[in-house]
C-alpha atoms as a printed R data frame, in Angstrom:
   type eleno elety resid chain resno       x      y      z
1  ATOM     1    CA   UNK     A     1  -3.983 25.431  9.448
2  ATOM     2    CA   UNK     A     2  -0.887 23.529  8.598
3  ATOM     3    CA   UNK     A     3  -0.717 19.842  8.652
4  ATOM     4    CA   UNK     A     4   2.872 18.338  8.882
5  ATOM     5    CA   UNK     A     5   4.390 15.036  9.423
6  ATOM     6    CA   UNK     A     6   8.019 14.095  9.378
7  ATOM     7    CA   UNK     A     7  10.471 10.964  8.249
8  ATOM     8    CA   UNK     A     8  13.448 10.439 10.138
9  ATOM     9    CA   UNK     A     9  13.172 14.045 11.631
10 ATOM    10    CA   UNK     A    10  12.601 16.147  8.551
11 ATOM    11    CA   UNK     A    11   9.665 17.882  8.433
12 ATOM    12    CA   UNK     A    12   7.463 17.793  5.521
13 ATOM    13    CA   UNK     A    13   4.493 20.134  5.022
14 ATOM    14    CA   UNK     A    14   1.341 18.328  3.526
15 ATOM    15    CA   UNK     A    15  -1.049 20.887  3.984
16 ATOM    16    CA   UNK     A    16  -1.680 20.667  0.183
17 ATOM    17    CA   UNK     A    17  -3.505 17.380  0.411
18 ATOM    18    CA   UNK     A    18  -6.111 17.727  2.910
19 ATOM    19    CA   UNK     A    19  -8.022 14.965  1.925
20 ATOM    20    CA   UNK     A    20  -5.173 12.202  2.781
21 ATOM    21    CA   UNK     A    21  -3.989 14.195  5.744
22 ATOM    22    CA   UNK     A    22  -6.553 16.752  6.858
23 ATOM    23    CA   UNK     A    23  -9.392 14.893  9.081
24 ATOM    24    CA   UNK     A    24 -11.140 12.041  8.133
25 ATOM    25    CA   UNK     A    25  -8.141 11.626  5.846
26 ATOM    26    CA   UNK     A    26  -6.645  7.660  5.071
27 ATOM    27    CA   UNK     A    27  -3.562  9.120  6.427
28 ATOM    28    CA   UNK     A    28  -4.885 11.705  9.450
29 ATOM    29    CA   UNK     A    29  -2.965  9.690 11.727
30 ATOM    30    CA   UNK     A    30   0.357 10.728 10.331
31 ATOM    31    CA   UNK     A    31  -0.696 14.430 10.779
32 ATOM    32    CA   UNK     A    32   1.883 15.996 13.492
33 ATOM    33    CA   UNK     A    33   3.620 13.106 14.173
34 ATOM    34    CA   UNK     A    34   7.135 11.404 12.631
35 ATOM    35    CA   UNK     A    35   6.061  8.887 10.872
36 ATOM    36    CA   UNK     A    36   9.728  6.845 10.241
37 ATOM    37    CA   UNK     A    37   8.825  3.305 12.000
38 ATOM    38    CA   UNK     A    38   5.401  3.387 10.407
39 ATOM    39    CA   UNK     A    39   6.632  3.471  6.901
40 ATOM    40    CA   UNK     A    40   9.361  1.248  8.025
41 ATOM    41    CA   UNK     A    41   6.921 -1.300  9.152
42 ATOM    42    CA   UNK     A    42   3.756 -0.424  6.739
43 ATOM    43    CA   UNK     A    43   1.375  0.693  9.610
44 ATOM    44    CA   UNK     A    44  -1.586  2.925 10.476
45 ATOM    45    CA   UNK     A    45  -1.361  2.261 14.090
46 ATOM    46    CA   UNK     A    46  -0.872  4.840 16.445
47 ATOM    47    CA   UNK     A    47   1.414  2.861 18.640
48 ATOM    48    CA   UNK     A    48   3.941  3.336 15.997
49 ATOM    49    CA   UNK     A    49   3.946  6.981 15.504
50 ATOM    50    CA   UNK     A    50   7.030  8.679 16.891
51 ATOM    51    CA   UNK     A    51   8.968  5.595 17.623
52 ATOM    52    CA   UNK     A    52  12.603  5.174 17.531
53 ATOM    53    CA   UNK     A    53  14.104  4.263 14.272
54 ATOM    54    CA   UNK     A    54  17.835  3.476 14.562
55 ATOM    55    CA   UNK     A    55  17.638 -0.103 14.172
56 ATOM    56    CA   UNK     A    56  15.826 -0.462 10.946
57 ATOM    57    CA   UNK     A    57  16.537 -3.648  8.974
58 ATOM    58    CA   UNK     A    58  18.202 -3.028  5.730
59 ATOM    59    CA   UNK     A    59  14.476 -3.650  4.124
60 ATOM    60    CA   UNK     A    60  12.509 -1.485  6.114
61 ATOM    61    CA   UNK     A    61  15.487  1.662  5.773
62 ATOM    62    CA   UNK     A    62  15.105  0.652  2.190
63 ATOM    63    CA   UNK     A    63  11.252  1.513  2.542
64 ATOM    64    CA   UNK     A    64  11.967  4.544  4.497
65 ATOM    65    CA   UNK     A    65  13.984  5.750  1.949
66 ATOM    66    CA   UNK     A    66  11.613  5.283 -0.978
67 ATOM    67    CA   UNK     A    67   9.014  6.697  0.933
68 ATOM    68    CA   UNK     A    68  11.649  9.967  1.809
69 ATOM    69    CA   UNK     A    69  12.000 10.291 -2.028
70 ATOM    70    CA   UNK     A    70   8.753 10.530 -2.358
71 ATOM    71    CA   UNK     A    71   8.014 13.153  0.003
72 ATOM    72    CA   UNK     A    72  10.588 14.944 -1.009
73 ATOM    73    CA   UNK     A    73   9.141 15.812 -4.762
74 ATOM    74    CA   UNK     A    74   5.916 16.183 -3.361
75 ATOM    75    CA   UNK     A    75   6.406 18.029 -0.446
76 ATOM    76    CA   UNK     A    76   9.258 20.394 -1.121
């Protein structure tokens, strides 16, 4: 099975690291969900899964973007 998450809408497929993602994971909470405001915000909470993200200080878009970069090369 597939595990994906996405960042500001684009989906990324992270399926080849199971072990952050998959269950029981550190990051199984991001699986199937956008994850924007979480990175934003540097949280693991549920309650910030799929949450708007169109007022993002300049800091936490900053993050966002880092974190996009990131996922990006990894994730292609």
């Amino acid at each position: 099975d597939k595990i994906l998450t996405s960042i500001e809408g684009q989906v990324y497929d992270v399926s080849s690291n199971p072990d952050m993602y998959g269950p029981g994971g550190s990051y199984a909470v991001f699986a199937g969900h956008d994850i924007t405001y979480c990175l934003a915000i540097t949280s693991l909470e549920t309650e910030n899964l799929d949450r708007p993200y169109n007022n993002l200080s300049e800091d936490e878009q900053s993050r966002v973007n880092a974190f996009k970069e990131r996922f990006n090369s990894k994730y292609p």
